[in-house]
N, C-alpha and C positions, 0 to 999 in steps of 0.2 A: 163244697167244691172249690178246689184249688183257683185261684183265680192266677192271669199270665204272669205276672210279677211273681209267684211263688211259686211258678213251672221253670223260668229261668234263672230264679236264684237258687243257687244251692244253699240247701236249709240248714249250712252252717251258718251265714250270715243271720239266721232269724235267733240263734244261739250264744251269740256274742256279743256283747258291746263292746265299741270301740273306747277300748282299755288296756293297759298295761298286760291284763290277762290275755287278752286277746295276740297283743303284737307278739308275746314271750309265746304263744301257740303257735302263730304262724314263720317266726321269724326266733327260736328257742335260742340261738346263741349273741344276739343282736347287742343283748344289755351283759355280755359277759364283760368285767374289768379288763384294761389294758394291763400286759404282762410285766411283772416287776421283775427284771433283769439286773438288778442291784449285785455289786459283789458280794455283799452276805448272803442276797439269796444264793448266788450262785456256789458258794464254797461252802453253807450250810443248811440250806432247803433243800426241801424231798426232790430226788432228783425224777422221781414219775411226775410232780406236778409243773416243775419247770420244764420237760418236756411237753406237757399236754400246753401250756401257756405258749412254747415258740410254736406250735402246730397251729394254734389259734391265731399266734401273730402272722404267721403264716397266709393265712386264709382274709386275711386285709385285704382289702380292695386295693391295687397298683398297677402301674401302667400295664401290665401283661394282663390283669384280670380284663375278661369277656364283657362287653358293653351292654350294663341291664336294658336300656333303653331299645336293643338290636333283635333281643329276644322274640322268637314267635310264640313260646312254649303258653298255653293257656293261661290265667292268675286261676288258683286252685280254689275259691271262690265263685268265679265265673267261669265254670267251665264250659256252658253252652257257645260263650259269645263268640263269636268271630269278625274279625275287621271285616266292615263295612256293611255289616247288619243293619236294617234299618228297625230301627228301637222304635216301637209305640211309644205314646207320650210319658205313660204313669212310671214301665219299664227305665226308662231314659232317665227323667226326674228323679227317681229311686237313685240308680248309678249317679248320676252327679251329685245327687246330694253325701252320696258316700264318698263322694271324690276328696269332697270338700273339709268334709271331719279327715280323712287322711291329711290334708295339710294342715289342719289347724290343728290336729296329733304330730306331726312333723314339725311343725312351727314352732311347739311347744316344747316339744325334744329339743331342739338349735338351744330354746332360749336355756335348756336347763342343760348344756353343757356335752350333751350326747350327738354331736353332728354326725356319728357314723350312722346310729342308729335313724334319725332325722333324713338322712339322704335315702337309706332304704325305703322310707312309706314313699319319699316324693319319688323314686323313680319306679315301684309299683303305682302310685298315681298314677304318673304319668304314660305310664306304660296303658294302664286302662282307659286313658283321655282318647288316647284315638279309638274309642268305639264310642265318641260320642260326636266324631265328626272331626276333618285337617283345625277347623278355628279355633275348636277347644283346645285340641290338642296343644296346638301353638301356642297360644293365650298362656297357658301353662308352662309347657316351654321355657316362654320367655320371663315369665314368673320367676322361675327355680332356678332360670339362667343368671339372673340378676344376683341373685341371694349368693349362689355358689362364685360368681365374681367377686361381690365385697369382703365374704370373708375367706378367699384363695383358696377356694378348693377346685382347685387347676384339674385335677382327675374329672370329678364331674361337670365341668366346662366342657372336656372335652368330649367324654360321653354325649351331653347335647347339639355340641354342633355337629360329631358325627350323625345321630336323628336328624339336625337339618338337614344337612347335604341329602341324606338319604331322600326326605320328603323335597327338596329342590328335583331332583333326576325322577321322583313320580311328576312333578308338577311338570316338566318340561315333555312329559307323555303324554300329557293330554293332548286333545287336542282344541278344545275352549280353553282360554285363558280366563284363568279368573282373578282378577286383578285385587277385589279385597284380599285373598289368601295369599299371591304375591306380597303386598304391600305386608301383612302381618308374620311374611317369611322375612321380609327384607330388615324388619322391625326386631327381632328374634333373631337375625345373625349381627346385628347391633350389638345388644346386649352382650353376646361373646365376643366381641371386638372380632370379628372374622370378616374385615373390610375388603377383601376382593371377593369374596363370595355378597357381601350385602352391595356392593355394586355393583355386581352381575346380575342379581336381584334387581334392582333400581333401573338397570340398564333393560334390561329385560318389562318393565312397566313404561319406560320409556317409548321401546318401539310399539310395544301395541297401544299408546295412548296417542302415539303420531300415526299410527296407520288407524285410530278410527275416528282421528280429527280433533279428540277431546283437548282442548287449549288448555283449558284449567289444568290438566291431568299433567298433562307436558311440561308446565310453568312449575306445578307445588313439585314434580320428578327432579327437574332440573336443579332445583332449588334445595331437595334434600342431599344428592350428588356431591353438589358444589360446597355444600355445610360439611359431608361427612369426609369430604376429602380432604378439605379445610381441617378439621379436627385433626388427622394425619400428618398434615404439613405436606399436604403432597400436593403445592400450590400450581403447580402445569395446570394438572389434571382440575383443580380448580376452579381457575381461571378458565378453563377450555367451557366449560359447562355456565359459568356467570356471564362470559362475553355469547354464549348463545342464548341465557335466560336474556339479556340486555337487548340482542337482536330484536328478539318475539316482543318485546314494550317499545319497540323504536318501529316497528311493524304494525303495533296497534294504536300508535300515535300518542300514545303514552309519554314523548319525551318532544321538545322541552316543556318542561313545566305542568306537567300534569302528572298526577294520580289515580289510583284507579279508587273505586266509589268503594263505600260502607267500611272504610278502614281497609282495606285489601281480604279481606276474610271469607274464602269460596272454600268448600269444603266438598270431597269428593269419594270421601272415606265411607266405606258401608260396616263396617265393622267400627259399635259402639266404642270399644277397647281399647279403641287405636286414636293417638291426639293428630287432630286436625292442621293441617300444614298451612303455613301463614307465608304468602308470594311476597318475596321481597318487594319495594318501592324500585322506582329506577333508580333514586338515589340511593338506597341503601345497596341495591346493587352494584352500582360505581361506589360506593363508599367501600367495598368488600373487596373490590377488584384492586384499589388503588393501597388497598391492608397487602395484598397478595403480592403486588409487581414491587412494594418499596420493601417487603420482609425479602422476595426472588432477588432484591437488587437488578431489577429492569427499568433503569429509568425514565428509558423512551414510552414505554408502556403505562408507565406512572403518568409521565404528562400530558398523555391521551389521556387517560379517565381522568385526571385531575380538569383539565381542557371541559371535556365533558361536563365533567359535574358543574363546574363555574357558570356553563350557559345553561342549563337547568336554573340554576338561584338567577341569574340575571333574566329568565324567563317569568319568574316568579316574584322577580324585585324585591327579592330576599337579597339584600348586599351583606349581612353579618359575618357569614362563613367564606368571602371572597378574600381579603387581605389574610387570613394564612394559608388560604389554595394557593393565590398567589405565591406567597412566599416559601412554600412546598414545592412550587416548578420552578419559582426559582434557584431555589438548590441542588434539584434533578441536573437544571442545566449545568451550575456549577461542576456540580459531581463529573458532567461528560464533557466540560473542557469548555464551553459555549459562553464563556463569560460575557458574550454585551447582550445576550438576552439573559443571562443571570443579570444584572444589572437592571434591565427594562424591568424585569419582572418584579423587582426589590422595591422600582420608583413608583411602578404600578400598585404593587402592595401598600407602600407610606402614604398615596394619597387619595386611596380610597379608604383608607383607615382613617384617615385625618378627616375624610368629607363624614363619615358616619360618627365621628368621636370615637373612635376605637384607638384609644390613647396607645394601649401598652402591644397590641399590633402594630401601629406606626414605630413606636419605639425599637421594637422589634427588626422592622422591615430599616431603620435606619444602620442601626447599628451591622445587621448582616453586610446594608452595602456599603458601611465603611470600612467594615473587614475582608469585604473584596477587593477594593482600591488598594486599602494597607496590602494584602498577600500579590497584589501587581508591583509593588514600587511605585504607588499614585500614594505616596504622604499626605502632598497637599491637600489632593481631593478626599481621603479619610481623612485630615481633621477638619475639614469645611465640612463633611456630614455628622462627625461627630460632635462639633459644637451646636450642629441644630440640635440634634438627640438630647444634646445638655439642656439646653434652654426650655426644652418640652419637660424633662425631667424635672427640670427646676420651677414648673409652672404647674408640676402637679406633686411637689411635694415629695418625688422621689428620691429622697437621700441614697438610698443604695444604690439604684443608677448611677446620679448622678457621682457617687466614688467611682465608681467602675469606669465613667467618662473620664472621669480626671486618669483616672491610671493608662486608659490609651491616648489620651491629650498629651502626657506627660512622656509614655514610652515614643511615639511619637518625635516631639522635639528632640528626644535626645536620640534618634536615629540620626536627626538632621543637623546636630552638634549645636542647638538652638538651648544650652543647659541655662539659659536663666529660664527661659517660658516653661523646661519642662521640671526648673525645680518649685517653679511657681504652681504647676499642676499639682507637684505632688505635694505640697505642704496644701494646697486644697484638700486634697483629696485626706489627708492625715486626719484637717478638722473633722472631716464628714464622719471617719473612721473612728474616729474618737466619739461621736455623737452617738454612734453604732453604739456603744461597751468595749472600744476597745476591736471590733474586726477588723484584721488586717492595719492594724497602726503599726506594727512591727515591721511591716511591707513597706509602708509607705516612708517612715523613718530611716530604714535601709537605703532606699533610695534615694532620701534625702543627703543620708549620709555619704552615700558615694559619689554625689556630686561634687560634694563639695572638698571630698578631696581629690576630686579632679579639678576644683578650682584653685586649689593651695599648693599645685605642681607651678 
């Protein structure tokens, strides 16, 4: 007695192994050679078989070919099944485990140089995945989405996101939303880089995760949003979704100075498949935010989250990462014209660098605001910061600094027609440059020299 597995398989599949025999039965022209179109063939080969050869080339898969993935037509092996059957267990197990030998007979085709042949078993797989349910399917999918993107076969890319879209406009019929098959659609128009449909997706997880209250849900949503827009460069859109992710942790008291527990790691994912999304910190969130507004060129926007983040670490009496925030809004400021809080912010950078030993941040935070003064016409006041700069330099053994001082000590004085101090800088700065091997002694020599035929006039 027949048992169900042998009622709904056709009893070709108990006849074949999955073998070369097999695919050359069901698929006879798959392994025919590509046609050789060479000018010998063509002015001295049979001209009946250069004809059968372009008929073949012919029948290439191209943009005008019919999308296998679109197909309703039965696989000529399973002819009973029908989408949406619900498969007893043994039935089921059977079909997937045949699913599985089709790709790893596809796999094996890619590796041996046959990708035409290799795309036909996967998009008969695939074609058969949706009778084992949307997650298989997808799963798969997203599989063969991937492979066909690394090695540019742009045709079957496109054949798969057409199947998304089509399974996005079932999912939008339902009327339960189901958010694992969601998240592994949104997951699966990744893969084919089709970013306004995997944010319509996202955006679409978004509202039913805020209409059933789920925080986590809403947090890892926003947080994928904000990443894949980021990937794009399409830092508005960004930003728009980080300064809401930063709301929702400044609402659960999250900021300043706090964290959330066990590393941030809540997981909300029901589908094994699919990796688990990690909630940004709130500093990492203003860390992303403050990447976004200085790449947008918004600098007001920079020194709110820079602002921001500063009172998070002074919440936390973490002062390390403060003298270059600092000196990051102070150049903001520069940039929009506000020079005496660029200044405040430079003096503020130098001497909380100095109070933590943060030598080459101080060094740093000096030399910026003696390059402010110099770009005002304040002489004076840059070489009175740059001669601290020097003395710091030279207390920690900084010879390259300490050239680089002497070269604006030196261009300095001779702005102010002072050429003995500035020729005294620069034969300083020559020896140092000499100690170097030799960098920039030609520089400083130069200068040397041209003083001093301004002193022989």
């Amino acid at each position: 007695m027949k048992n169900s597995t042998q009622i709904w398989l056709n009893p070709l599949l108990s006849s074949f192994a999955l073998t070369g025999s097999l695919l050359l039965c069901l698929c006879p022209n798959s392994y025919a050679k590509g046609p050789d179109l060479s000018p010998y063939t063509a002015s001295h080969g049979d001209t009946q078989e250069l004809a059968q050869r372009e008929e073949e080339l012919e029948e290439l898969p191209n943009q005008f070919s019919p999308n296998p993935l679109l197909q309703s037509e039965p696989d000529p092996m399973f002819l009973e099944l029908r989408e949406g059957d619900n498969l007893t267990d043994e039935p089921r197990e059977e079909l997937a485990t045949f699913l599985d030998e089709l790709n790893l007979e596809a796999a094996a085709l890619l590796a041996a140089g046959d990708s035409l042949t290799a795309f036909e078993i996967w998009n008969r797989e695939l074609r058969l995945r949706r009778y084992l349910g949307p997650a298989e399917e997808l799963a798969a999918l997203r599989r063969v989405a991937a492979i066909a993107w690394d090695i540019n076969q742009k045709l079957q890319v496109r054949w798969i996101t057409q199947r998304l879209s089509q399974l996005k406009d079932e999912f939008e019929l339902q009327e339960t939303v189901d958010l694992s098959l969601l998240q592994a659609l949104g997951l699966a128009f990744e893969e084919v880089r089709d970013r306004l449909s995997t944010i319509e997706v996202y955006q679409g997880i978004l509202t039913t995760a805020k209409e059933r209250e789920n925080s986590t849900l809403v947090k890892q949503t926003l947080a994928t949003i904000a990443q894949i827009e980021l990937d794009w460069l399409e830092y508005d859109n960004a930003a728009i979704a980080y300064e809401e992710l930063l709301g929702i942790l400044e609402e659960e008291n999250l900021l300043p100075g706090e964290e959330p527990p066990e590393n941030n790691l809540e997981f909300t994912l029901e589908d094994s498949n699919l990796q688990p999304v990690l909630i940004p910190t709130p500093i990492e969130t203003l860390q992303q935010l403050i990447f976004i507004y200085d790449r947008a060129d918004e600098p007001l926007r920079a020194i709110t989250a820079k602002e921001r983040l500063t009172s998070i670490y002074i919440g936390q009496s973490n002062f390390q990462p403060i003298p270059e925030l600092k000196i990051a809004i102070a150049e903001d400021y520069q940039l929009i014209g506000k020079l005496n809080l660029a200044s405040q912010y430079y003096q503020e950078a130098y001497e909380i660098a100095q109070s933590i030993q943060q030598f080459y941040s101080a060094s740093e935070a000096l030399q910026k605001l003696g390059d402010l003064y110099w770009s005002q016409d304040r002489q004076e006041s840059a070489l009175e910061i740059y001669r601290v700069q020097l003395l710091m330099d030279r207390e920690f053994y900084n010879t390259y600094g300490m050239m680089e001082d002497y070269d604006r000590i030196g261009q300095i004085h001779s702005q102010l027609e002072d050429y003995r101090q500035a020729r005294s800088a620069f034969e300083e700065g020559l020896e140092l440059a000499t100690q170097l091997g030799g960098y920039r002694a030609d520089y400083f020599q130069g200068k040397i020299d041209k003083l001093d035929r301004r002193f022989r006039r």
